[in-house]
C-alpha positions in Angstrom: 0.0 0.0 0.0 1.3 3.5 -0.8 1.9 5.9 1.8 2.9 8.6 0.0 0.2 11.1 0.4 -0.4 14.4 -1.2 -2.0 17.0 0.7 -3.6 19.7 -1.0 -4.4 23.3 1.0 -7.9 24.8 -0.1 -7.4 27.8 1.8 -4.5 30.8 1.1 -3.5 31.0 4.6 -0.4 30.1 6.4 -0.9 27.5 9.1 2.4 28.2 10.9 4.2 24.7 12.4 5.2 24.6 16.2 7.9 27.1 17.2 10.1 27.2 19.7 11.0 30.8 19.8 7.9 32.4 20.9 8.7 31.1 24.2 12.2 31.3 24.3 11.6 35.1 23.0 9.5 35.5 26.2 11.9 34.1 28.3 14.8 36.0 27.0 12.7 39.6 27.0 12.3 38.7 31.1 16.0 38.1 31.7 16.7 41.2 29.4 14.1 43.1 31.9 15.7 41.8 34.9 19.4 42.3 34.1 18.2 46.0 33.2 16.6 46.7 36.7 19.2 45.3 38.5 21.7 47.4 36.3 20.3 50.6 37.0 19.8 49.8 40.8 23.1 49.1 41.0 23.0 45.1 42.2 26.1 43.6 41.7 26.5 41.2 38.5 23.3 43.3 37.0 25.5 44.6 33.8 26.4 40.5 33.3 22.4 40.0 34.0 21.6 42.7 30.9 24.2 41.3 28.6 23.1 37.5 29.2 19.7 38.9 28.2 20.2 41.1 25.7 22.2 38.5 23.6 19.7 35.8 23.9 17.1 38.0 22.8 19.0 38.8 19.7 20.3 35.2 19.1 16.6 34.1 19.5 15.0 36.8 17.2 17.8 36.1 14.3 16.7 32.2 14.5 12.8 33.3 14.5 13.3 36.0 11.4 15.5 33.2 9.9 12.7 30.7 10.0 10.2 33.4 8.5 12.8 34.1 5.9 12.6 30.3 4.6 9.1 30.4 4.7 8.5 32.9 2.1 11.6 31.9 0.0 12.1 28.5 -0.1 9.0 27.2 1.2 6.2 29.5 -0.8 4.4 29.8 1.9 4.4 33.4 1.7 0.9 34.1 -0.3 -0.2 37.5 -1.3 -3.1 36.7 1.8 -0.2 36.2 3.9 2.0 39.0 3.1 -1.0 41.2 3.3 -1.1 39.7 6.7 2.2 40.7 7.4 2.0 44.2 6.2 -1.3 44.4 8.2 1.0 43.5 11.5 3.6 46.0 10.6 1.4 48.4 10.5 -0.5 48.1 13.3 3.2 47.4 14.7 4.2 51.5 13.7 0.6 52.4 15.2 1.9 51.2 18.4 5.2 52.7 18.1 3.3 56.1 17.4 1.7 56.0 20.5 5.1 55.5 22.2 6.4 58.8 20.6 3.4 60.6 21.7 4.3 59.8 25.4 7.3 61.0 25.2 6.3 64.0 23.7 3.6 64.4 25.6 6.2 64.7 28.5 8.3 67.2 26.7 5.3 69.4 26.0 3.8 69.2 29.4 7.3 70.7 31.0 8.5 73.0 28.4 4.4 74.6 27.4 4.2 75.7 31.2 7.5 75.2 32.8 7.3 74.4 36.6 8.5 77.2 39.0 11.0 74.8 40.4 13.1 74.7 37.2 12.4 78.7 37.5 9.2 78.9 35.4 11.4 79.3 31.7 12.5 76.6 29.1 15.2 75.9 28.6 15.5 75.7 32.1 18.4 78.2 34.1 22.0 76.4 33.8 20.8 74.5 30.4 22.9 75.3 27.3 20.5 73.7 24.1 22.3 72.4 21.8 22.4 74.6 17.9 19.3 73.5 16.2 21.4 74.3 12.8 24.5 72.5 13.7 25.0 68.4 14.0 20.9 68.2 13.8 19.8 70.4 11.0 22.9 68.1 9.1 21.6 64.6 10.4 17.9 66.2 8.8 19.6 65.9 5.4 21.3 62.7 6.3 17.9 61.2 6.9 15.8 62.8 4.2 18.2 61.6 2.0 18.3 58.2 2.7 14.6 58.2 2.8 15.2 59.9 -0.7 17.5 56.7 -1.7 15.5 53.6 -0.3 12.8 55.0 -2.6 14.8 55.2 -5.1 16.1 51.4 -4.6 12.4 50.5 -4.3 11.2 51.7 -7.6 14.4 50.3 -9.4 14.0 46.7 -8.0 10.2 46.9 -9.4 11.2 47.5 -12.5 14.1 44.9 -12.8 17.1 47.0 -12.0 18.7 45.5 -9.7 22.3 47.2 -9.7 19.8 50.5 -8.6 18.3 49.0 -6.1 21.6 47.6 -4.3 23.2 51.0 -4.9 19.8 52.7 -3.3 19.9 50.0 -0.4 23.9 50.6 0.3 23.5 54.4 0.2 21.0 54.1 2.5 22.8 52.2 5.0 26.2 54.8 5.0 23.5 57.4 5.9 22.0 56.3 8.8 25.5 54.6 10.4 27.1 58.8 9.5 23.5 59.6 11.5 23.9 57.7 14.3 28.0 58.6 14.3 27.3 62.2 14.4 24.7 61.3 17.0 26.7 59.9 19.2 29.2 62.6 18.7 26.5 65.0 19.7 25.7 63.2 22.8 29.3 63.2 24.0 30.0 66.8 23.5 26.4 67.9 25.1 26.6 70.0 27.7 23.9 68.5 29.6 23.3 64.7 30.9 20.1 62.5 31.3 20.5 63.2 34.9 19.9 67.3 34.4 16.7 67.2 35.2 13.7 67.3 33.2 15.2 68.7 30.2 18.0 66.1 30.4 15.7 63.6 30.7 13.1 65.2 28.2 15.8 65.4 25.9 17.6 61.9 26.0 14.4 60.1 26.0 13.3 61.5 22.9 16.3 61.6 20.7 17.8 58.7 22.6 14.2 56.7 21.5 14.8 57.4 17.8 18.1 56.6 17.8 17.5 53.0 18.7 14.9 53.0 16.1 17.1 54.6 13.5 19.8 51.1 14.5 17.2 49.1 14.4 16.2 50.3 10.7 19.4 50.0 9.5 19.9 46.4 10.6 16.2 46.0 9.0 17.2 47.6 5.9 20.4 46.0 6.1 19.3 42.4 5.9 17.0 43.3 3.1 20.4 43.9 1.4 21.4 40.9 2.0 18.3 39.2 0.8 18.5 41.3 -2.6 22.7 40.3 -3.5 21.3 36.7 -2.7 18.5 36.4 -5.3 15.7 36.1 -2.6 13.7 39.1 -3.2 12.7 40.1 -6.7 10.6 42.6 -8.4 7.2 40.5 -7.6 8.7 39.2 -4.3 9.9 41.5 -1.6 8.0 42.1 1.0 10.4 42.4 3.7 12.2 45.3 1.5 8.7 47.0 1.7 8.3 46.6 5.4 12.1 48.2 6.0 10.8 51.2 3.6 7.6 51.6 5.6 9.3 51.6 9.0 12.2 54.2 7.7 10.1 56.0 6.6 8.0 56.6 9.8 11.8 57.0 11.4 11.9 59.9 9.0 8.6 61.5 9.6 9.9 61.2 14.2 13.0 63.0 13.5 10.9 65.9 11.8 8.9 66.2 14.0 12.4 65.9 17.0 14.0 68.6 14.9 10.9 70.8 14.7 9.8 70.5 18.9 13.1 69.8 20.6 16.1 70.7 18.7 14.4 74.2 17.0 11.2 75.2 19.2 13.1 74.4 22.2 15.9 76.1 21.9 14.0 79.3 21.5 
């Protein structure tokens, strides 16, 4: 008797096999948690607590991403219901990260709009020095308009079969947001002014310092995208994951207007 059964799927849907890294991503997110309170209380061993964490959570999200990746290239399990699906998530993923920006600028506005007599009733508070609106920022504005300007560009040239464009789009892209997050950094270390300087320190570094994780974690995004494109895995019909990295830069972009605009410009008035 034959065995060898063929199963046919009636339905455009994904039904996703058992995973381990759901779990193991909960699991990793906790100890990341932990190691960071005990880090910033001070508890000794709390730094080695944060690094255990912070590398399993990384380790665990490369294997999960990894899996998705073979599932819409090698696999075809990747339907246009299912990357409609994904895009859906994404989006509603950016909705959520909205919200987050809105709380911190919700914060920034509720201190600087009617600054507290205890900071002496002005904004920038007495003893602040602002940083210039027109100096390292107004330059990292072009940086990232520009490489929004590029992954478009690197978009529209892998649709239509270029594919030499859309790797030099991609690439420029990249050297734009690691010379924005190098001049970033540079900025942070020649600021006259720490986290710890009260609520415009804190205002401040929570807002830019917010972004810039985002800005890293676009790059890597956009980065592996890259990777997928030298390797023949995303093509002018195929490429969802390019799109998604476009989407979220994109919104990175749109932050940082509205960072430049509120804290770096309006707030240094």
């Amino acid at each position: 008797m034959n065995n060898n059964i063929i199963k046919f799927q009636y339905f455009p849907f994904h039904l996703v096999d058992p995973s381990p890294w759901p779990i193991l991503t909960s699991f990793s997110l906790l100890n990341l948690t932990i190691g960071a309170v005990l880090y910033m209380h001070g508890y000794n061993n709390g730094g080695y607590v944060l690094t255990i964490g912070f590398i399993l959570t990384t380790y665990v999200m490369i294997l999960w991403f990894k899996d998705v990746v073979t599932e819409g290239t090698y696999l075809g399990h990747h339907t246009t219901e299912v990357k409609n699906g994904l895009m859906l998530g994404l989006i509603l993923f950016i909705v959520s990260e909205v919200f987050a920006f809105i709380s911190v600028f919700w914060a920034y506005f509720h201190s600087s709009l009617s600054p507290a007599i205890e900071i002496g009733g002005i904004w920038p508070p007495i003893g602040i020095t602002p940083l210039d609106p027109f100096a390292i920022p107004l330059l990292n504005t072009f940086l990232l308009l520009s490489s929004g300007a590029f992954i478009t560009y690197g978009h529209h040239a892998l649709i239509a079969g270029n594919r030499k464009g859309a790797i030099d789009g991609v690439i420029l892209t990249i050297i734009l947001a690691v010379i924005f997050t190098a001049l970033q950094y540079y900025e942070y270390s020649e600021a006259g002014f720490t986290i710890a300087d009260g609520v415009y320190g804190s205002a401040f570094f929570a807002s830019t310092g917010l972004h810039g994780i985002h800005v890293i974690i676009g790059t890597i995004f956009i980065a592996v995208a890259l990777i997928r494109i030298i390797n023949y895995q995303l093509t002018n019909k195929h490429h969802n994951g390019f799109e998604s990295s476009i989407l979220y830069w994109h919104f990175v972009d749109v932050v940082w207007l509205f960072l430049f605009v509120a804290v770096y410009f309006w707030g240094n008035t």
